[in-house]
C-alpha positions as CSV (number, residue, x, y, z in Angstrom):
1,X,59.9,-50.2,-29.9
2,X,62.8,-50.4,-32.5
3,X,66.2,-48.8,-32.6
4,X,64.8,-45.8,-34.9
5,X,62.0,-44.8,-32.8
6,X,64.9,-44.2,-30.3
7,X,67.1,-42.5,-32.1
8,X,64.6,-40.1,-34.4
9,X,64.7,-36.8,-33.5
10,X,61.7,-35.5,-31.7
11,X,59.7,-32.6,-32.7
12,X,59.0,-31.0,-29.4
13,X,57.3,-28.3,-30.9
14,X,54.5,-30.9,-32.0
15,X,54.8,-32.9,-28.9
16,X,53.7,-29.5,-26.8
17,X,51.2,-28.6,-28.8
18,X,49.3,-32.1,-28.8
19,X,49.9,-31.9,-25.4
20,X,48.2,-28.4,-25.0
21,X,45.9,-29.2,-26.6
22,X,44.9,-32.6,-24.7
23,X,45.4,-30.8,-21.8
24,X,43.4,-27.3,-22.7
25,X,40.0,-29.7,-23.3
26,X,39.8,-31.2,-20.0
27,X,40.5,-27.9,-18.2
28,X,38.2,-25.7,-19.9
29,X,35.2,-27.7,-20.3
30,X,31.9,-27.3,-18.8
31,X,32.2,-28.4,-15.2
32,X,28.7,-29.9,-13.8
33,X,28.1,-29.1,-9.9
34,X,28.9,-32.9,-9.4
35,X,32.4,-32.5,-10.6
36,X,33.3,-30.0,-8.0
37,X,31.2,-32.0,-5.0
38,X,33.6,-34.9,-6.2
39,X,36.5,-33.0,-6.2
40,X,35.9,-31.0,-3.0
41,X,35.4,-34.5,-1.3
42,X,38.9,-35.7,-2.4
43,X,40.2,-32.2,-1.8
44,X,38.8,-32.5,2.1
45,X,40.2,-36.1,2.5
46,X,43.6,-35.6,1.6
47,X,44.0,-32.7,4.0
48,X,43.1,-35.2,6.9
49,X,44.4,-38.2,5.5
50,X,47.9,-36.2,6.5
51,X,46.4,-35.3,9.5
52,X,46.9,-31.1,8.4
53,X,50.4,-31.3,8.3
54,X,51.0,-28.5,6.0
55,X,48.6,-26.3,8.3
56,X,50.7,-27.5,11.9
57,X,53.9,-26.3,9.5
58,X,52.5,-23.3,8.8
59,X,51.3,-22.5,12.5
60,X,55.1,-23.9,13.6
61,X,56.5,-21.5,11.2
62,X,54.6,-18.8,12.7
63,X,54.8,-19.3,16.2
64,X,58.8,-19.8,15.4
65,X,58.9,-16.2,14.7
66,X,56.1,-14.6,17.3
67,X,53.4,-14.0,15.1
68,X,51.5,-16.5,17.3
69,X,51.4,-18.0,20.4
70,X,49.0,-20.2,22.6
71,X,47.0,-16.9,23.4
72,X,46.6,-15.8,20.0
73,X,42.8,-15.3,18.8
74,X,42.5,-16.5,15.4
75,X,39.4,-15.8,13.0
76,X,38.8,-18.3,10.1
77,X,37.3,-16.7,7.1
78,X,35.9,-19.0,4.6
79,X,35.1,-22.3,4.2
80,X,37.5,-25.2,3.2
81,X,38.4,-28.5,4.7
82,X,40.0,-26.9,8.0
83,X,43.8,-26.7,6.7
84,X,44.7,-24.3,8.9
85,X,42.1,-23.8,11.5
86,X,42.2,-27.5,12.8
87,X,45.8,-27.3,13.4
88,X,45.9,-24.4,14.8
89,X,43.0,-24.9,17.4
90,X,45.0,-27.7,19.0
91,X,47.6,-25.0,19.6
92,X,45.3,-22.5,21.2
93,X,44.3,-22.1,24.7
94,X,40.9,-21.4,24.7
């Protein structure tokens, strides 16, 4: 790197762009069913690999203002990796 580089002015403008751009062919190509499998995997582990924190938050939150309690019935309505549900069913007393 030499003293110019750091003092030439950049052209943001150009800098976004290329970026955009970059950034626009990764997001809007064709997905294969394989890339999404992948992805769900890494999506799932990261949720336990934190042990559902963000769900336990969410059901301390709640139960911090009475929406629910250890009594509370809760449905779970769609799939996913059990962010909320997991935590939530240790709260419960079935």
């Amino acid at each position: 790197m030499t003293s110019d580089s750091l003092t030439a002015p950049v052209d943001w403008v150009r800098f976004w762009e290329d970026n955009y751009d970059a950034r626009s062919k990764i997001m809007f190509r064709d997905y294969e069913l394989d890339d999404w499998s992948e992805r769900a995997v890494d999506y799932s582990e990261s949720r336990r690999t934190n042990n559902y924190e963000f769900g336990g938050s969410v059901y301390s939150t709640l139960a911090l203002h009475g929406v629910v309690s250890p009594h509370s019935r809760v449905l779970e309505v769609g799939a996913g990796p059990g962010t909320f549900v997991i935590p939530f069913a240790k709260k419960l007393i079935i």
